[in-house]
C-alpha positions as CSV (number, residue, x, y, z in Angstrom):
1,X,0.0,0.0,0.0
2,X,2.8,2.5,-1.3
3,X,2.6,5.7,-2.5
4,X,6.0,6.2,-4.3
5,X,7.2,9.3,-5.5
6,X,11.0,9.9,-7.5
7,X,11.1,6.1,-9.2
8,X,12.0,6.5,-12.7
9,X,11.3,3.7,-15.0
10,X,12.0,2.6,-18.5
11,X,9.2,2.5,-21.0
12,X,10.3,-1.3,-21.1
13,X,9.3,-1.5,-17.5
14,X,6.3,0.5,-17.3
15,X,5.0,-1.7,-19.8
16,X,5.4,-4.9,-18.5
17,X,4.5,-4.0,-15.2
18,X,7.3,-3.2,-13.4
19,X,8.1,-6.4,-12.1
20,X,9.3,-8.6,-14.7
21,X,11.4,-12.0,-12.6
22,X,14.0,-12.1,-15.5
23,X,14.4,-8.4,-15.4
24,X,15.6,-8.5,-11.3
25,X,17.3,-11.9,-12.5
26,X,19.7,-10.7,-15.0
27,X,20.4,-7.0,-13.5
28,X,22.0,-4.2,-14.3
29,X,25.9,-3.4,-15.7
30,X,25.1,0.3,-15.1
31,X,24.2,-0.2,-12.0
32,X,27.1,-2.7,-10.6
33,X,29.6,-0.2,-11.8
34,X,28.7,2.6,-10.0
35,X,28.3,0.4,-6.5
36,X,31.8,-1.3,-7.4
37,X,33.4,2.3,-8.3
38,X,32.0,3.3,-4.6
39,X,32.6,0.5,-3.1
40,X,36.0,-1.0,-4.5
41,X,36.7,-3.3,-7.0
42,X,35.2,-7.1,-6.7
43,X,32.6,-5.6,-4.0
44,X,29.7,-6.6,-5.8
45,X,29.3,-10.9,-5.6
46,X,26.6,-12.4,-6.4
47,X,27.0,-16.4,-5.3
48,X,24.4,-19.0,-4.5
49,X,23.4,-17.7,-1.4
50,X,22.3,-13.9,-3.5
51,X,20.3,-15.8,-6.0
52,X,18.5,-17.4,-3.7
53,X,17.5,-15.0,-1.4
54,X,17.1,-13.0,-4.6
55,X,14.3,-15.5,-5.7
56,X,12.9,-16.1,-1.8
57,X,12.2,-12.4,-1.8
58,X,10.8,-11.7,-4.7
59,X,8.0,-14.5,-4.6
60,X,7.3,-13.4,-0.7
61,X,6.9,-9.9,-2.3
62,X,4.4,-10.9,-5.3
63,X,2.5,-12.7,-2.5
64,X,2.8,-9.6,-0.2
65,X,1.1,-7.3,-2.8
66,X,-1.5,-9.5,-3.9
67,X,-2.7,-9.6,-0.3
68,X,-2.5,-5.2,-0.2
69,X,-4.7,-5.9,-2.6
70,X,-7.2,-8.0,-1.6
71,X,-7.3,-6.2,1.9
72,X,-8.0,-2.9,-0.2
73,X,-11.3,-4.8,-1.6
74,X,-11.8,-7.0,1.4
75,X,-12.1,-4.2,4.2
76,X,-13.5,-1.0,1.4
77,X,-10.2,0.7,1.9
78,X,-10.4,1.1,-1.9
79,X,-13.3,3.2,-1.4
80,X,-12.7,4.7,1.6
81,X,-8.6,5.9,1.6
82,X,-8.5,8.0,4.2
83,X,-10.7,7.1,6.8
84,X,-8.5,6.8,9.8
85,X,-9.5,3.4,11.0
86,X,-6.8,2.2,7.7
87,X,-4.0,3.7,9.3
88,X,-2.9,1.0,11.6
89,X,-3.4,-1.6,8.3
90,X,-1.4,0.5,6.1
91,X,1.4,0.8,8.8
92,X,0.9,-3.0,9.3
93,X,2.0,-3.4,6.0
94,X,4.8,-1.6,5.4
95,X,6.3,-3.4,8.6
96,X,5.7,-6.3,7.0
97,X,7.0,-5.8,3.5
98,X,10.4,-3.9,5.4
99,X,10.7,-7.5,6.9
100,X,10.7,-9.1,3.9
101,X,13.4,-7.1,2.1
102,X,15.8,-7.2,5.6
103,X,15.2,-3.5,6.4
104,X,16.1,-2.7,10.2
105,X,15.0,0.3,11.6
106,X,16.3,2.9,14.1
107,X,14.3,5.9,14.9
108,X,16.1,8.8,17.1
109,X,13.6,11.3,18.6
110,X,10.2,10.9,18.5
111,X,7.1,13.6,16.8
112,X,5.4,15.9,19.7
113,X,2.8,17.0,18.0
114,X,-0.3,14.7,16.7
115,X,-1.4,16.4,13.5
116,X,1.4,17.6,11.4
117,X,2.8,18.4,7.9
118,X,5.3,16.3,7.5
119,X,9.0,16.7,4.9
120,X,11.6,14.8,4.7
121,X,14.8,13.9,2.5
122,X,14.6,11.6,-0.2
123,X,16.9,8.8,-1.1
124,X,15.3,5.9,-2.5
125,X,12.1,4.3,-3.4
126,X,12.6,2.7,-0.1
127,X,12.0,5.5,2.2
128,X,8.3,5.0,1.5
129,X,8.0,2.2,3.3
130,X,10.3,3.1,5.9
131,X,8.3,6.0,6.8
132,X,5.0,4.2,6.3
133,X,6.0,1.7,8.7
134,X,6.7,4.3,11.4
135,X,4.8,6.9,10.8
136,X,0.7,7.0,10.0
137,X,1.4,9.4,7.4
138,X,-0.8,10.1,4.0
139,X,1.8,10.3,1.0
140,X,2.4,12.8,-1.7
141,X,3.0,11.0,-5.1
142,X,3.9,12.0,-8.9
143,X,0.6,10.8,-10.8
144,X,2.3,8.8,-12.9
145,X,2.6,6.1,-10.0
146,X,-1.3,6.6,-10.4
147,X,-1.1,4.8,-13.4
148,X,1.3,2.1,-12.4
149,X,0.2,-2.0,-12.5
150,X,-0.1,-3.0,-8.9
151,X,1.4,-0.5,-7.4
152,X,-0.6,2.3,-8.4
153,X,-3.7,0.8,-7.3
154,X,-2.3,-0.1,-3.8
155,X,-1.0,3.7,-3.7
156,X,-4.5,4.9,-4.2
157,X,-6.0,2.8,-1.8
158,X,-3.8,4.1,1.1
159,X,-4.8,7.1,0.5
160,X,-2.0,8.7,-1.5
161,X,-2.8,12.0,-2.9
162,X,-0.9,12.7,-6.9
163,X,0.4,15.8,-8.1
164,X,1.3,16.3,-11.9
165,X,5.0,17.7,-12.1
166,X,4.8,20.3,-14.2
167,X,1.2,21.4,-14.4
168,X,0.6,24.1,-12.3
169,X,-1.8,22.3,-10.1
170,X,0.5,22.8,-6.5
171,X,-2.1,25.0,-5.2
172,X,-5.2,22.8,-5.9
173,X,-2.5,19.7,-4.3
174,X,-1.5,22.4,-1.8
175,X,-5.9,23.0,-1.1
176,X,-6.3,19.0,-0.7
177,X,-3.4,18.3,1.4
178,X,-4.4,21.6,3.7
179,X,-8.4,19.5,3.6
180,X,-6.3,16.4,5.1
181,X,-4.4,18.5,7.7
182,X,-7.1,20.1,9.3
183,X,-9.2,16.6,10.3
184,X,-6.2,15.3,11.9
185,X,-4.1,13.6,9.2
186,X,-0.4,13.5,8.7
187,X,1.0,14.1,5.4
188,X,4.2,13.5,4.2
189,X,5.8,14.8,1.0
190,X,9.5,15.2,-0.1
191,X,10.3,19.1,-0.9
192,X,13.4,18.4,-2.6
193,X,11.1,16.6,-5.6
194,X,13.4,14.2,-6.5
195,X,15.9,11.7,-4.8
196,X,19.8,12.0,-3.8
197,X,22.8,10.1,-2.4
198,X,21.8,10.9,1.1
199,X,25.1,12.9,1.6
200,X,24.0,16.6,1.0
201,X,19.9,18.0,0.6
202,X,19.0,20.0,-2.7
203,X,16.6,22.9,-2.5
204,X,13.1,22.6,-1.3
205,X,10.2,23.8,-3.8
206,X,8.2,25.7,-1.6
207,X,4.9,25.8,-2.8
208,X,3.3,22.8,-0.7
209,X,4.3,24.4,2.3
210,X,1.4,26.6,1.8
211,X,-0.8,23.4,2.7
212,X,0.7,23.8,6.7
213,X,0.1,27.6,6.9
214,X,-3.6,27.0,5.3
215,X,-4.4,24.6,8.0
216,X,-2.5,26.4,10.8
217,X,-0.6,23.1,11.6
218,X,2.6,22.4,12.6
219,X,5.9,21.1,10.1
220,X,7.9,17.9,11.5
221,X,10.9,17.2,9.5
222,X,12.7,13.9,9.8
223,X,15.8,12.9,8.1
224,X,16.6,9.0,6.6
225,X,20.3,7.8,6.7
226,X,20.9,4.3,5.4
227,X,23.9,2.8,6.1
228,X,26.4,0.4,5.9
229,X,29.6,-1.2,8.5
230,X,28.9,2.4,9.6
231,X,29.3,4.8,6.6
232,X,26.7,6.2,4.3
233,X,25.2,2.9,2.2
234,X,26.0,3.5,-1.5
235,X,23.7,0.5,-2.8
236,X,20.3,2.2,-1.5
237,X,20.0,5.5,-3.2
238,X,18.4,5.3,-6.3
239,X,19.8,8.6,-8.3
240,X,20.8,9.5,-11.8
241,X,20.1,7.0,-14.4
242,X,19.1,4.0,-11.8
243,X,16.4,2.0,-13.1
244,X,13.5,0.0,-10.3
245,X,13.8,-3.2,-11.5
246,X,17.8,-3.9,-11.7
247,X,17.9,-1.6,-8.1
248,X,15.2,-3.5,-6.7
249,X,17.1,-6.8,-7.9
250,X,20.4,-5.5,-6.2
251,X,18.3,-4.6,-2.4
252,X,16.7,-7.9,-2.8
253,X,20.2,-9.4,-2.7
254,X,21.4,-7.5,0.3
255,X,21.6,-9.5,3.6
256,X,20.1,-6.8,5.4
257,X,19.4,-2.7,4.9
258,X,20.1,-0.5,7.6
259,X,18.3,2.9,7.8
260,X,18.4,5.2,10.5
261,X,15.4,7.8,10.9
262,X,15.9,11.1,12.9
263,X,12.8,13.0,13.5
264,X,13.7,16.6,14.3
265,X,11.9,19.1,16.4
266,X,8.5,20.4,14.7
267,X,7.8,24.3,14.1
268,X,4.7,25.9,14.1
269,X,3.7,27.1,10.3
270,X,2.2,30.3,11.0
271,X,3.9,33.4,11.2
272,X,5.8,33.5,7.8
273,X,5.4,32.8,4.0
274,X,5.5,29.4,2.3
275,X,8.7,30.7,0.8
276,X,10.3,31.5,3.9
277,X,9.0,28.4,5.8
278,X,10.4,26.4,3.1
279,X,14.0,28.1,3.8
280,X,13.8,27.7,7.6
281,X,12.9,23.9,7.2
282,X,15.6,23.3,4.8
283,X,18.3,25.1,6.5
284,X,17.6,23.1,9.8
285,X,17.4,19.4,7.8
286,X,20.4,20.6,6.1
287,X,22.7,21.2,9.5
288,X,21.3,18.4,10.9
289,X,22.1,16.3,7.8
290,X,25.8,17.7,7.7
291,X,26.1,16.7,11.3
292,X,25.3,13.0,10.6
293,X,27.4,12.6,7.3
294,X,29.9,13.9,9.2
295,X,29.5,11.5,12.2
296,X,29.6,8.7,9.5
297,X,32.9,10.1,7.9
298,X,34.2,9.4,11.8
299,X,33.5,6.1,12.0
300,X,34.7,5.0,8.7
């Protein structure tokens, strides 16, 4: 029950679905090179025990969405998104598909406020199900995932609200989001508007920040980290000219994922622009973010 925003896929892939087995089966040489170029030479292996899990994954995670599925139909979530008795479900099964791909979790500080709008940094395809498994949070998605097999039906039924990049419709998205806000949901969406390698934040587009002054709520940021025998994780973030399904086939492989989520203190919206509240929330992630890169430097 995703609602994924920043995954770029071929026309190859869009077509047939997304998931296509031999696809995740025979990779990616992209892909490899830019892990082994971060990673060292000989870094990427894939043996026995790869292929295996690899193939154990994958048919857990077909099995997975075809029950988000039939929940959506069995329990009316499909015609009901955001009524909040779903949010514990949805939540449910994120948990259970971070399980499945060997995603452990570490949260540092916790939200004090119960209604909130909610940013954070973007990295990968995974940080919706991160933050869906630790957060009841409504997502913010490009409307192409909309139109995605699968996936873009589960995204709708959890309540995912789409925005067309590009169109001019923030303020109408900004209006809806603002509706959501004011009978008590959270709603999280990714300023930056696209994904990075976790190291540094681009610059937040400010316009859906109007959405928290509109509803006179507060702003939580939180920050993701994934890592890796302590440094920043190269294999997770899905940047540049990464494709889903030969990423997807490399996180499968991985024994485990890593991901630490920092949830920062929230401000109050009112009292300033959307501009300007866009700057302050940026310029706090962005310290914050410098201090944990840093901290990882140390321990490598």
């Amino acid at each position: 029950m995703p609602g994924y925003r920043g995954i770029a896929m071929s026309d190859s892939e869009r077509t047939s679905g997304a998931f296509d087995i031999q696809s995740l089966l025979q990779g990616s040489d992209h892909v490899q090179a830019r892990r082994q170029a971060l990673m060292g030479s000989g870094a990427v292996k894939i043996g026995w025990r790869e292929r295996t899990r690899l193939i154990v994954r994958l048919s857990a995670l077909m099995l997975h969405l075809a029950l988000g599925g039939t929940l959506a139909l069995v329990t009316g979530m499909i015609l009901m998104p955001h009524h909040r008795r779903y949010r514990a479900l949805v939540q449910w099964w994120h948990r259970r598909l971070c399980r499945m791909l060997g995603v452990r979790m570490v949260v540092y500080g916790q939200s004090s406020v119960c209604s909130a709008l909610w940013v954070s940094n973007h990295v990968s395809w995974l940080d919706i199900p991160v933050l869906g498994a630790l957060f009841p949070v409504v997502f913010l998605s490009k409307a192409e995932v909309a139109r995605w097999p699968v996936v873009g039906q589960l995204a709708r039924a959890a309540g995912t609200v789409f925005i067309k990049r590009g169109s001019g419709d923030s303020r109408q998205v900004s209006n809806q989001l603002a509706d959501l806000l004011r009978v008590g949901h959270n709603v999280l969406f990714f300023p930056e508007g696209t994904t990075t390698d976790g190291q540094a934040l681009r610059r937040f587009f400010h316009r859906l920040f109007q959405a928290g002054l509109d509803a006179s709520t507060f702003i939580q940021p939180v920050l993701i980290c994934y890592r890796r025998e302590g440094s920043l994780d190269p294999w997770v973030p899905f940047v540049g000219d990464d494709e889903f399904v030969p990423h997807a086939r490399q996180l499968l492989m991985l024994d485990r994922v890593q991901v630490e989520v920092h949830v920062l203190p929230a401000l109050a919206a009112q009292g300033r622009d959307a501009r300007a509240l866009a700057q302050q929330v940026e310029a706090g992630m962005r310290q914050e973010l410098e201090k944990i890169v840093q901290a990882s430097a140390t321990r490598s």
